[in-house]
N, CA, C and O atoms as CSV, one atom per row, in Angstrom:
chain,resi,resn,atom,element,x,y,z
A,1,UNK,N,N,-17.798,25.234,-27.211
A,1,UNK,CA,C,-18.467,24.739,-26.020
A,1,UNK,C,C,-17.547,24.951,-24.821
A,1,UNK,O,O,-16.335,24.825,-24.996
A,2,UNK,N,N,-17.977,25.230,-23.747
A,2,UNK,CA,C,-17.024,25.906,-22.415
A,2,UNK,C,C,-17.277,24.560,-21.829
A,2,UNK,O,O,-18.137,23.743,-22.160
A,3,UNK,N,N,-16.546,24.494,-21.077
A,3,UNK,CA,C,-16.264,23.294,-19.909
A,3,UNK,C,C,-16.211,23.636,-18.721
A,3,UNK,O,O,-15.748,24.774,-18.644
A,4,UNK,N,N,-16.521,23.103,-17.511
A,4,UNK,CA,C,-16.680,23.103,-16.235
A,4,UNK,C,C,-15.254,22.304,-16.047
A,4,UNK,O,O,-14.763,21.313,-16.587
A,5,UNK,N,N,-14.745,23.393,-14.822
A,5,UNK,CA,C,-13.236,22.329,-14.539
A,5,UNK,C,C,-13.462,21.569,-14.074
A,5,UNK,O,O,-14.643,21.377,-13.782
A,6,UNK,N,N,-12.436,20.633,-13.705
A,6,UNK,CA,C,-12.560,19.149,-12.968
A,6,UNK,C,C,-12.533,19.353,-11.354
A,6,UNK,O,O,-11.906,18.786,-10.460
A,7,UNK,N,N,-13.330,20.239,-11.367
A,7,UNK,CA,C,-13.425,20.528,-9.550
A,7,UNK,C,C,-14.383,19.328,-9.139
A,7,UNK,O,O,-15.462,19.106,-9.689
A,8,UNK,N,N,-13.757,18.468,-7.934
A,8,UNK,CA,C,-14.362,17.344,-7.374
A,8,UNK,C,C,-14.460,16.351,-8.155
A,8,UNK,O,O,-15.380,15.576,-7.891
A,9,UNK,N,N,-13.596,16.032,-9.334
A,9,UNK,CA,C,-13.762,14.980,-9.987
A,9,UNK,C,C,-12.642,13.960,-9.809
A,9,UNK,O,O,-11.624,14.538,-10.189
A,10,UNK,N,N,-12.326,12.693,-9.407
A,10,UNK,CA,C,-11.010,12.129,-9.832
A,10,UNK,C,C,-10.971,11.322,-10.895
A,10,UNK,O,O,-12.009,10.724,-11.178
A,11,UNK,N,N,-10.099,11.176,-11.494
A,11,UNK,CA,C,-9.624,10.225,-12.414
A,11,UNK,C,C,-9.562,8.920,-11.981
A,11,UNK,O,O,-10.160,8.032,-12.589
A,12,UNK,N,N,-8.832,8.683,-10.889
A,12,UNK,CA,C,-8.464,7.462,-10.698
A,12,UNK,C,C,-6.909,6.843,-11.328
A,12,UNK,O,O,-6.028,7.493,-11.892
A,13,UNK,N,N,-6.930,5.722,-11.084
A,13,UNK,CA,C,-5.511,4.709,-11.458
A,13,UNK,C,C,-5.389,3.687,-12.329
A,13,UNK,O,O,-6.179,2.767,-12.541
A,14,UNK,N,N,-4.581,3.862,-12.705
A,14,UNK,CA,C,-4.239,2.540,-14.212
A,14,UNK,C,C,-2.890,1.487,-13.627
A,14,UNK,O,O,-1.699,1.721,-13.831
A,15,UNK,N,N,-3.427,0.345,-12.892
A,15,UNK,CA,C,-2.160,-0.728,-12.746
A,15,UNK,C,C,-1.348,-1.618,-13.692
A,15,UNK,O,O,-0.174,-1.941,-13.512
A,16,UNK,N,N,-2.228,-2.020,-14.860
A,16,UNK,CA,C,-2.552,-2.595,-16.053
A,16,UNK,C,C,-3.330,-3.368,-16.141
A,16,UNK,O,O,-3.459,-3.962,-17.212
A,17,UNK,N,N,-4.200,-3.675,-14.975
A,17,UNK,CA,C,-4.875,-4.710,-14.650
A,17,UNK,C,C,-6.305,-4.355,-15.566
A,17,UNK,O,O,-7.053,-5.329,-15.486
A,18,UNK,N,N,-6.749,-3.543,-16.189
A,18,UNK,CA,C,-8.152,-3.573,-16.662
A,18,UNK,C,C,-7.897,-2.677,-18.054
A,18,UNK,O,O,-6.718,-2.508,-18.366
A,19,UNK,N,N,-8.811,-2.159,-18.811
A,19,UNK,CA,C,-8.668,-2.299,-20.301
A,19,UNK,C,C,-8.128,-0.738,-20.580
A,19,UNK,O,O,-8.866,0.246,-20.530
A,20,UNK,N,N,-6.869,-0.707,-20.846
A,20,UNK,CA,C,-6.134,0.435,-21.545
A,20,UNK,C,C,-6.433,1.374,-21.860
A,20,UNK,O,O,-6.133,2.501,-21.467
A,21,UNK,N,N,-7.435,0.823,-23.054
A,21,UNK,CA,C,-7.543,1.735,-23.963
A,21,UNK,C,C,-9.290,2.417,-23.156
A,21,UNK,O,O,-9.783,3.280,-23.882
A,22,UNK,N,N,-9.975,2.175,-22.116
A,22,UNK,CA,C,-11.078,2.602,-21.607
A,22,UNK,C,C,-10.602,3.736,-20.984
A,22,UNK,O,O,-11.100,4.859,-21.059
A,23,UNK,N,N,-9.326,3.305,-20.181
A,23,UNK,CA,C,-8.334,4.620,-19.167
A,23,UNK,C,C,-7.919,5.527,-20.333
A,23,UNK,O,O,-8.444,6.615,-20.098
A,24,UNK,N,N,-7.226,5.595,-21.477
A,24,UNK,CA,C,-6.574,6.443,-21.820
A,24,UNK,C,C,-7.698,6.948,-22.472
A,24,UNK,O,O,-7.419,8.134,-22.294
A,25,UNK,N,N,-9.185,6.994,-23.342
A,25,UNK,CA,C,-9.764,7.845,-23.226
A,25,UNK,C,C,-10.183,8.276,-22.107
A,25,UNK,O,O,-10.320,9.494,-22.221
A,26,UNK,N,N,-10.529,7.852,-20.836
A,26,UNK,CA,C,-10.884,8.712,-19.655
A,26,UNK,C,C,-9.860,9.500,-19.435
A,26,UNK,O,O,-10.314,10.583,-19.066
A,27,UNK,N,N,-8.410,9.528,-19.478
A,27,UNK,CA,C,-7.145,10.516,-19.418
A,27,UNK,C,C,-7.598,11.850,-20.845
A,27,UNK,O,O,-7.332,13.051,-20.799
A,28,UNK,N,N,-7.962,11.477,-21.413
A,28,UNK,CA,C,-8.164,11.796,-22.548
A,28,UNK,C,C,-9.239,13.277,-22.529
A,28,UNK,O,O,-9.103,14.455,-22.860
A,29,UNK,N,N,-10.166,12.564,-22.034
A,29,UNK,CA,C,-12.437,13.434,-21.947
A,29,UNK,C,C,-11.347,14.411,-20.670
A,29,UNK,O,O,-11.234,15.589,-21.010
A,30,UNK,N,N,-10.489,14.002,-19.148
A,30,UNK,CA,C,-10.516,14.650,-18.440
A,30,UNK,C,C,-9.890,16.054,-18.825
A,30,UNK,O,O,-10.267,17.224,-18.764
A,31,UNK,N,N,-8.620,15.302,-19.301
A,31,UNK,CA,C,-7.610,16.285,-19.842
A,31,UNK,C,C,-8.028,17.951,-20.277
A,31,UNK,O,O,-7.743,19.093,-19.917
A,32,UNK,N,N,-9.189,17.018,-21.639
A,32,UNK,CA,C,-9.950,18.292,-22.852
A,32,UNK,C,C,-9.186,18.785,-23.232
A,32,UNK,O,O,-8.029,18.611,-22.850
A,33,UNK,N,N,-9.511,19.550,-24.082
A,33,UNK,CA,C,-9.061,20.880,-25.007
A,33,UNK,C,C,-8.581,22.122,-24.209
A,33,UNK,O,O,-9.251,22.901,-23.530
A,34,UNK,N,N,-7.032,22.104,-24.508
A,34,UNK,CA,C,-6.809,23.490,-24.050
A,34,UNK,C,C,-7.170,24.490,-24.952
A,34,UNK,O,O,-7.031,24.312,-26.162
A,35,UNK,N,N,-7.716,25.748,-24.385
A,35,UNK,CA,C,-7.839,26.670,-24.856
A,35,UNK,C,C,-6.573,27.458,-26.166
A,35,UNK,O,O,-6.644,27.915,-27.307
A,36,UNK,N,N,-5.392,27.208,-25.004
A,36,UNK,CA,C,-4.426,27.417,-26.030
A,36,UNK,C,C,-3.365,26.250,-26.800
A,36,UNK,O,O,-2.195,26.356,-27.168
A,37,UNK,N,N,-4.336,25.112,-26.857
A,37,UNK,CA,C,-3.891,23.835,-27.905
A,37,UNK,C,C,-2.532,23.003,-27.102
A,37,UNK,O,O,-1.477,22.638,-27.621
A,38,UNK,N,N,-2.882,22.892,-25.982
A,38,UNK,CA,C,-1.355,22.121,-25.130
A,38,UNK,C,C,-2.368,20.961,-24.253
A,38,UNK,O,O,-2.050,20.554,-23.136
A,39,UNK,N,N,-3.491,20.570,-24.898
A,39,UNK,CA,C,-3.906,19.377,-24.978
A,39,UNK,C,C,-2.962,17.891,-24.622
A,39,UNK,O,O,-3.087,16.934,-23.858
A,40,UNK,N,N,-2.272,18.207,-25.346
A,40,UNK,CA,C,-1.297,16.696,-24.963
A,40,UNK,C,C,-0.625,17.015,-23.584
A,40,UNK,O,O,-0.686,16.244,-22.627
A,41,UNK,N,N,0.095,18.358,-23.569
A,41,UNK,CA,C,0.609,18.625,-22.032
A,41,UNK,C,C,-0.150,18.042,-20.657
A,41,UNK,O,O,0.290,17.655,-19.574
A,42,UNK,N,N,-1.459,18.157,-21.196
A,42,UNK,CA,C,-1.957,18.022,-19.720
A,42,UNK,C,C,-2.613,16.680,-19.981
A,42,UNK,O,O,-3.098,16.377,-18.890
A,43,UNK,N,N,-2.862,15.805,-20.769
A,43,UNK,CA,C,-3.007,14.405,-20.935
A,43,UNK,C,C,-1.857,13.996,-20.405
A,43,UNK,O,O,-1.861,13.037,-19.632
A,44,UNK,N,N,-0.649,14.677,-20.743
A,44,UNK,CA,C,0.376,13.436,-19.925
A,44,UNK,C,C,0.744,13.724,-18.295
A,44,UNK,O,O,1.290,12.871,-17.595
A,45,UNK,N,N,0.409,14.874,-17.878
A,45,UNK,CA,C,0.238,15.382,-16.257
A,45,UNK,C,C,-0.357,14.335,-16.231
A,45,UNK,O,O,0.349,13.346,-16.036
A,46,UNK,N,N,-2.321,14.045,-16.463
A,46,UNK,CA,C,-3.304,13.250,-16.524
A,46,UNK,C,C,-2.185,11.897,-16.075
A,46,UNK,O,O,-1.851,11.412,-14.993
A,47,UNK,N,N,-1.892,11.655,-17.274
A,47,UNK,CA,C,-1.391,10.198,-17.134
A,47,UNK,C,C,-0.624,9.818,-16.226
A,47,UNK,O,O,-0.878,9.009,-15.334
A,48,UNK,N,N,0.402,10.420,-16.430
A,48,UNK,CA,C,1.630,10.067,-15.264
A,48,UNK,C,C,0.978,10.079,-13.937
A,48,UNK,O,O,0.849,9.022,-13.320
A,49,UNK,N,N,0.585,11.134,-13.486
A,49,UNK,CA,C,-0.190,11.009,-12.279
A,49,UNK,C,C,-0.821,9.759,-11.759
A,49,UNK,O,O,-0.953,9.479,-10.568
A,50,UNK,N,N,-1.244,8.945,-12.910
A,50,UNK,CA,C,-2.349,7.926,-12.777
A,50,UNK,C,C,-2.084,6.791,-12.757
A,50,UNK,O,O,-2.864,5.922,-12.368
A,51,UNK,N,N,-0.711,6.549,-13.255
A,51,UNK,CA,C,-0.286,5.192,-13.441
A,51,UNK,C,C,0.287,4.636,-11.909
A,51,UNK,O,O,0.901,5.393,-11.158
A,52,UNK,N,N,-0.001,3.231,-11.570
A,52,UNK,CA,C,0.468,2.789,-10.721
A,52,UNK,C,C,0.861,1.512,-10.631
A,52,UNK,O,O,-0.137,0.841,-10.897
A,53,UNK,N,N,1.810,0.776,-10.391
A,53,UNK,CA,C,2.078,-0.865,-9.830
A,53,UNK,C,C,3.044,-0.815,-11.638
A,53,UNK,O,O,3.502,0.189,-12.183
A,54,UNK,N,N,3.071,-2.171,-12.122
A,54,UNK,CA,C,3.957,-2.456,-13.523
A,54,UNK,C,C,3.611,-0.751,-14.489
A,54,UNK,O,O,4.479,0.040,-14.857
A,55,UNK,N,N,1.958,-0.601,-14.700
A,55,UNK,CA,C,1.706,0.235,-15.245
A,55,UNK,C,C,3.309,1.697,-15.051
A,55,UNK,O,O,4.193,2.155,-15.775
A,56,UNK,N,N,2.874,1.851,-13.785
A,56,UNK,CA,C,3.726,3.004,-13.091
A,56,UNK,C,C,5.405,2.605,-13.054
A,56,UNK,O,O,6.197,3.427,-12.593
A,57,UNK,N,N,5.807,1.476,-13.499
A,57,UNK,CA,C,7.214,1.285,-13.582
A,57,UNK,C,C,7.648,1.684,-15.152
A,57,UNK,O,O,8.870,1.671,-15.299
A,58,UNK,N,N,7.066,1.952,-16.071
A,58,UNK,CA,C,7.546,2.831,-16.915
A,58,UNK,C,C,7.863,3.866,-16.946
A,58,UNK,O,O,8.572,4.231,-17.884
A,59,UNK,N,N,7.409,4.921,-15.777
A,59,UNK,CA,C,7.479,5.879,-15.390
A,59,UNK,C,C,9.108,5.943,-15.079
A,59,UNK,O,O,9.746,6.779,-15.718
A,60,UNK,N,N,9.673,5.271,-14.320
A,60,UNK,CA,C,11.131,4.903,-14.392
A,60,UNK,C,C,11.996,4.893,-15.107
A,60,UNK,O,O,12.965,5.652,-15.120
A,61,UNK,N,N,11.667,3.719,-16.042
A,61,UNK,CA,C,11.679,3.195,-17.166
A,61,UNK,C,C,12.345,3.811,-18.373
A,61,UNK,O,O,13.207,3.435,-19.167
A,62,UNK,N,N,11.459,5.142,-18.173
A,62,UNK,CA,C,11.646,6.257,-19.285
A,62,UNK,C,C,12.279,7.651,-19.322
A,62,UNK,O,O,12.710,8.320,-20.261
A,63,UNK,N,N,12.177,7.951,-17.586
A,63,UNK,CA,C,12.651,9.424,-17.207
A,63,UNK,C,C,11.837,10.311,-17.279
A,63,UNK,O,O,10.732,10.272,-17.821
A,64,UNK,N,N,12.383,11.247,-16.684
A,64,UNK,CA,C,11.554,12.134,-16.675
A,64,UNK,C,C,11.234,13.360,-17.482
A,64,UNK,O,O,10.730,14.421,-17.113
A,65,UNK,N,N,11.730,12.889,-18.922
A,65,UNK,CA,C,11.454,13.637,-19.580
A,65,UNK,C,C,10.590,12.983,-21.349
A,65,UNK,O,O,10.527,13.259,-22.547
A,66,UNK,N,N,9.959,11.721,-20.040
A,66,UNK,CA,C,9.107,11.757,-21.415
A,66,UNK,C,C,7.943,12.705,-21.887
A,66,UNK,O,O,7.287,13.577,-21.317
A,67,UNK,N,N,7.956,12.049,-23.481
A,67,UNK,CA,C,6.811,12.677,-24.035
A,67,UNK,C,C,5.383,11.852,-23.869
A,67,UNK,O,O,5.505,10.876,-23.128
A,68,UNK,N,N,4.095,12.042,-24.393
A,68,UNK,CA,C,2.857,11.457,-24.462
A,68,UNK,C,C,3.149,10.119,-24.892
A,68,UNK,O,O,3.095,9.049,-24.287
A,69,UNK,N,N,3.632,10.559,-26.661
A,69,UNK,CA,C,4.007,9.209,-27.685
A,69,UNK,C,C,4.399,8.251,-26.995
A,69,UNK,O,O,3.916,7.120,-26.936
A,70,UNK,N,N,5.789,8.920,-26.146
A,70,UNK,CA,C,7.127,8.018,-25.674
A,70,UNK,C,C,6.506,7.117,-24.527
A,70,UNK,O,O,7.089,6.138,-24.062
A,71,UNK,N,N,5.269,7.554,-24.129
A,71,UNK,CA,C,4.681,6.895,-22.885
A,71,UNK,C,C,3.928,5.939,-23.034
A,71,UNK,O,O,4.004,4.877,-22.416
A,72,UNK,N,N,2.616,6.412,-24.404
A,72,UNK,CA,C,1.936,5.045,-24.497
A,72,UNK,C,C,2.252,4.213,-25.562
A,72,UNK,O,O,1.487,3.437,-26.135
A,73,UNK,N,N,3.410,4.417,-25.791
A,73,UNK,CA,C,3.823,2.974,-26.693
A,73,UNK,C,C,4.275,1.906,-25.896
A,73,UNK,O,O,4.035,0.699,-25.911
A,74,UNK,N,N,4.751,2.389,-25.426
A,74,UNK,CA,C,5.039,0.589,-24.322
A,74,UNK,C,C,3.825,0.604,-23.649
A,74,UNK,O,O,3.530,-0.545,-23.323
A,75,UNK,N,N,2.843,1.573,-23.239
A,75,UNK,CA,C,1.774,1.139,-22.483
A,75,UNK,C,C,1.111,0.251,-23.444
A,75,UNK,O,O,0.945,-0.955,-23.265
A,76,UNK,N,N,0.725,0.950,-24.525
A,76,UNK,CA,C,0.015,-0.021,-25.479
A,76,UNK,C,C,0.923,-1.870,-25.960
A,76,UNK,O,O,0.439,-2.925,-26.369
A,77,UNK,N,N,2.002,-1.550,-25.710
A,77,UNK,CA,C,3.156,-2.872,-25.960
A,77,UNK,C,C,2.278,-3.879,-24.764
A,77,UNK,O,O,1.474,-4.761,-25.066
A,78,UNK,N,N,2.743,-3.416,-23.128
A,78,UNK,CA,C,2.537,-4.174,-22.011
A,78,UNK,C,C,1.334,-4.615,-21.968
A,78,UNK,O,O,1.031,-5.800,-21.827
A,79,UNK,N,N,0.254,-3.308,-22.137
A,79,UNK,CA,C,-0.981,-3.489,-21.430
A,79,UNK,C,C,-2.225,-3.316,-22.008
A,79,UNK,O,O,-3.366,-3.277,-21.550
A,80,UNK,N,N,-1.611,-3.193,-23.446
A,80,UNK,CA,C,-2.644,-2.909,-24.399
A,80,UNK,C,C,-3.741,-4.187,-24.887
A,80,UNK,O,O,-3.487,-5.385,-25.010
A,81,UNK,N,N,-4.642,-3.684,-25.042
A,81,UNK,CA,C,-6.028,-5.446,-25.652
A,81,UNK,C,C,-5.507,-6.382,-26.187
A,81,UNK,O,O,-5.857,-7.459,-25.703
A,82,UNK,N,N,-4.633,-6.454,-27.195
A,82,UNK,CA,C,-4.203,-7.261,-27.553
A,82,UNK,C,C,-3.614,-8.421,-26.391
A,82,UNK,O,O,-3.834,-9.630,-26.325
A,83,UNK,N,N,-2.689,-7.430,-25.420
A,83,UNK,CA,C,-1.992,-8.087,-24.102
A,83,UNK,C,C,-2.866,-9.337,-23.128
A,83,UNK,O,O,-2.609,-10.354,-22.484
A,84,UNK,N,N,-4.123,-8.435,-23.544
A,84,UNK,CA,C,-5.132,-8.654,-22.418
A,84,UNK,C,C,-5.587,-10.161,-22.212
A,84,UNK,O,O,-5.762,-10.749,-21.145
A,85,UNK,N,N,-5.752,-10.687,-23.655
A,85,UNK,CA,C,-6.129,-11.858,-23.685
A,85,UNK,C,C,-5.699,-13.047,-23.367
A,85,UNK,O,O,-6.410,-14.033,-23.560
């Protein structure tokens, strides 16, 4: 199935303030399937880009040479459903 790029679409921002795991599949559907399987590469462009306020202080946190994994495990730690309640 071919895809239409994300021309005129935004993603939007993740503060931690609303449900995690709704954003990281929307990081997720935007991202898609690379053609040549670097899928996660551009989920974490996706992400990083997106995070902002506590969310976005991991970004710090971690350097700049994190990976996907290395990113949403503390997201899921801080801000994950469980957190929520």
């Amino acid at each position: 199935m071919h895809r239409p790029p994300n021309v005129g679409v935004k993603l939007g921002t993740h503060d931690g303030s609303t449900c995690l795991e709704t954003f990281l599949a929307g990081v997720r559907n935007f991202a898609g399937p690379s053609p040549r399987g670097g899928g996660h590469h551009h989920e974490l462009f996706y992400l990083c880009a997106s995070l902002r306020g506590p969310a976005g202080q991991l970004l710090w946190d971690l350097g700049p040479d994190v990976t996907l994994a290395e990113l949403t495990r503390p997201l899921h730690q801080h801000f994950g459903t469980v957190n929520q309640a």
